[in-house]
N, C-alpha and C positions, 0 to 999 in steps of 0.2 A: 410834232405834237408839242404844243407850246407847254402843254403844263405838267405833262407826268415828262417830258423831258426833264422839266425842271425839277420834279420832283424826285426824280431815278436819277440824276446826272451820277451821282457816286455810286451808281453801283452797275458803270459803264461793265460790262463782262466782257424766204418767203418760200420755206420751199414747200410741198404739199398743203395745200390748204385744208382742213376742214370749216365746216359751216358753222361750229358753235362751239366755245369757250368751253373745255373738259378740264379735269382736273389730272393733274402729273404725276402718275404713278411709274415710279423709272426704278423703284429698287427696294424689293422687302418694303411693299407696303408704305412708303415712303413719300410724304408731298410738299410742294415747297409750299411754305406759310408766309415767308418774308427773307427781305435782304437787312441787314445792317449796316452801318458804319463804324470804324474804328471804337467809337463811343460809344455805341450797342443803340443807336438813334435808327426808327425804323427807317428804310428807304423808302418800303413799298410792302403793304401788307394785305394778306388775302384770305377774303371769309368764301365759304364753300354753303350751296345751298343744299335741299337733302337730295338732290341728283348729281349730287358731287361737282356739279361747276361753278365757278364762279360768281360770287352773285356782291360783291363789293368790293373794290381794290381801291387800298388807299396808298395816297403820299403826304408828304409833307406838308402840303397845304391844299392837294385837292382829294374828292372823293370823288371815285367812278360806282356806281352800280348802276346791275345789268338785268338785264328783264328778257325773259324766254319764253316762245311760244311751240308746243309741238317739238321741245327740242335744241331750239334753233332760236340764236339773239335775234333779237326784233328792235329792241330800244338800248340805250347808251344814255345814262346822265351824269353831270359832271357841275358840282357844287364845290363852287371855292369861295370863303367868304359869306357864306350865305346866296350866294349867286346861283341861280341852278341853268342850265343851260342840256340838252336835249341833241342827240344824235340818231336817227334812224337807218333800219338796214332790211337789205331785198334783197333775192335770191332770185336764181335762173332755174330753167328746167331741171337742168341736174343737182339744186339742190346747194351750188355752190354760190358766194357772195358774189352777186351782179352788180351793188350799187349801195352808198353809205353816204345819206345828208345829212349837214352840219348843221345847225342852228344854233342863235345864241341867244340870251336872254329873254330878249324881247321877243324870242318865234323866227328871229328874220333869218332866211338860210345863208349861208356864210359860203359853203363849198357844196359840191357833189366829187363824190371818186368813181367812176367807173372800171371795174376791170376786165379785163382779155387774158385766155387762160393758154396754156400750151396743151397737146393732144395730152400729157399726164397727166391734166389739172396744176401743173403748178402756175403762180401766174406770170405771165409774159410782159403785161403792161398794167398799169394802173395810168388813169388822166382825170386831172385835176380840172374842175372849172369854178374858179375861184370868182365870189362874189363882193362888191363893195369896193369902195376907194383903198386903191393903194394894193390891192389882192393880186396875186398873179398867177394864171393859169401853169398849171406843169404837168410832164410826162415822168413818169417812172418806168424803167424798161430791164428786168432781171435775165440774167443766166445763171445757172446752175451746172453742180460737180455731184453727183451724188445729191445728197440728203443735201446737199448744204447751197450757202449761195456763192456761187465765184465772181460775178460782179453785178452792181446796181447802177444807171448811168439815170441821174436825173436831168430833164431840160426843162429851160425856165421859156412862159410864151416873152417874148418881147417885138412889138410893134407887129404883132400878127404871124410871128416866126418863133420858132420852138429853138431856141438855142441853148448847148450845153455848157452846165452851171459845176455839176459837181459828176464825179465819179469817182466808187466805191469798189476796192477790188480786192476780193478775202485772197491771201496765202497761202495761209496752215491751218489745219485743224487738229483738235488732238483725234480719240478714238471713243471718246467718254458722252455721254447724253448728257446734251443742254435741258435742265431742268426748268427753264424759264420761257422755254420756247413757245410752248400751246397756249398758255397764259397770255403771254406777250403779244402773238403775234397775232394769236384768233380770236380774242377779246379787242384788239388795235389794229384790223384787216387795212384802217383807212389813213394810217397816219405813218409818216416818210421820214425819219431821221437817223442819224448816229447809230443812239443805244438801241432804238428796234431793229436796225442791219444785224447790230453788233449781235441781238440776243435771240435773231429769227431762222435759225440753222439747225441742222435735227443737233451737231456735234459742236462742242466751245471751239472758238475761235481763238488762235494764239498769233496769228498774223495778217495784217491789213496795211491799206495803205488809204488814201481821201486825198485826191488831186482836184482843187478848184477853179476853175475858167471863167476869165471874162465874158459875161454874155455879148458884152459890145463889139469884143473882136475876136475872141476866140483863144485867145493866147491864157499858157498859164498860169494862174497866181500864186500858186501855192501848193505843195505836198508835203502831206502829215502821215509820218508813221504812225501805228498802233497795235501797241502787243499786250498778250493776258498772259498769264501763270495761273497755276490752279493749284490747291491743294486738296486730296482728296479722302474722303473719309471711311469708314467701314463699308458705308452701302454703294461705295461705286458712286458715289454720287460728289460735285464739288461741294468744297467747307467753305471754303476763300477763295474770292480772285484777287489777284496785283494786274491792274489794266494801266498801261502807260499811255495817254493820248497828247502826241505832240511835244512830247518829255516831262507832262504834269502825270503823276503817279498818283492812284488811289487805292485804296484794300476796301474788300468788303468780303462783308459773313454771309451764307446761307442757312436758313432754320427749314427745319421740315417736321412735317407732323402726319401721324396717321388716323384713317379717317376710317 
C-alpha cells in the first residue's frame, strides 16, 4: 500500500479475520488514537465514529475514511492532495471479506484482491489481479502459529507464471496484545507489505527476517533482519517501539484514549 506505507513508515512496530474495522479495547478501557515520532509528529491518527469504529485514519499526507453499511465496511476513500480516489468491498456467505476493488481518480479500477480462507477463517491466500501498464498480478499465501502469522510468501505473475519474489517469516513474539492489529489489518484487508505483516498479529512481533528472490531465476537477493523492543506502560498495553529494519533504527510513541 503505496501511501499509508508511506505514511506509517516510522512507526514500523492476517490472522483471524473479521468483517469490519472495530475499535481496540485491549486494557482499562483503553484505545489506540495515534502513533508518533520522536518529534511528537502524528504518524497515523484515528477518529472513531459513534459505533466505535473507525471512520477516518489519517497520515502524513493522505486521508483514509471509511463508510459502513449494516455493520460492515462497504466503501474506502483516500484523498491526498485533494485527489480523492475510491476503494470497494464484498463479502461472501459467511460474512467474511470475498473481494476488495481499487479505483483511482478517474473511476478506472486499478486492482481486484480476492481471498481464499482456511477451515478457521484465517486467510490462506489473497490474489492480485493487477490492472494497467506496468501493474503485476500477485499471490499472497499465509501460515500461522497461534494468533499470530509465521510466514507470508508473496509471488510476483511474470510472463504467465507466478514466481517467488519476497518471503516473510516471524520468529518471536512477546505475550503482550498488538494494539494496532484490528485497525490495521480490517480497515487494510487488501493491501500487502512490510508494516501490515509487521502490525497484523493478535501479539508484537520482536523477530523476523524478509528474504528476496529474483523473479527471473529464482536465486536469492537479499536477507533483512528485523527486530522490535517495546516498552510497556500501566495498562499492559505498549508506550514505544525501537523497530530496527535492515540496521536503520526508529522509535515511536503510542497514544490511547477512552471512549
Amino acid at each position: 500500500m503505496k501511501k499509508i506505507l508511506a505514511g506509517l513508515l516510522f512507526a514500523a512496530t492476517m490472522s483471524t479475520l473479521v468483517t469490519s474495522c472495530k475499535k481496540e479495547n485491549d486494557a482499562d478501557g483503553q484505545y489506540i488514537s495515534s502513533l508518533t515520532d520522536t518529534t511528537g509528529k502524528n504518524l497515523m491518527q484515528i477518529t472513531y465514529n459513534s459505533d466505535n469504529k473507525p471512520s477516518r485514519i489519517s497520515t502524513n499526507d493522505v486521508v483514509f475514511d471509511i463508510f459502513y453499511s449494516g455493520g460492515k465496511i462497504v466503501r474506502r476513500t483516500q484523498t491526498q492532495s485533494g485527489t480523492v480516489s475510491v476503494d470497494s468491498f464484498f463479502y461472501d456467505g459467511n460474512g467474511r471479506f470475498s473481494r476488495v476493488d481499487n479505483y483511482d481518480n478517474n473511476n478506472d479500477k486499478t486492482r481486484s484482491t480476492v481471498f481464499a480462507y482456511n477451515g478457521d477463517n484465517t486467510i490462506n491466500s489473497a490474489t492480485i489481479d493487477a490492472q494497467g501498464i506496468g501493474a503485476s498480478d500477485a499471490i499472497f499465501e499465509f501460515t500461522y502459529s497461534g494468533g499470530n502469522l509465521n510466514t507470508v510468501k508473496e509471488q510476483e505473475k511474470v510472463l504467465s507464471t507466478f514466481r517467488d519474489k519476497r518471503l516473510y517469516e516471524f520468529l518471536a513474539f512477546d505475550s503482550k496484545t498488538n494494539p494496532v492489529r484490528n485497525v490495521i489489518k480490517d480497515c487494510f484487508p487488501d493491501q500487502f507489505n512490510l508494516l501490515i505483516f509487521m502490525m497484523a498479529s493478535t501479539n508484537n512481533f520482536t523477530s523476523m527476517k524478509q528474504t528476496d528472490y529474483n523473479t527471473s531465476n529464482g536465486n536469492v537477493t537479499g536477507t533483512f533482519p528485523i527486530t522490535a523492543s517495546y516498552t510497556y506502560g500501566s495498562n499492559g498495553l505498549p508506550s514505544e517501539i525501537t523497530s530496527t529494519v535492515n540496521g536503520s533504527t526508529n522509535r515511536t510513541t503510542y497514544h490511547y484514549t477512552a471512549l
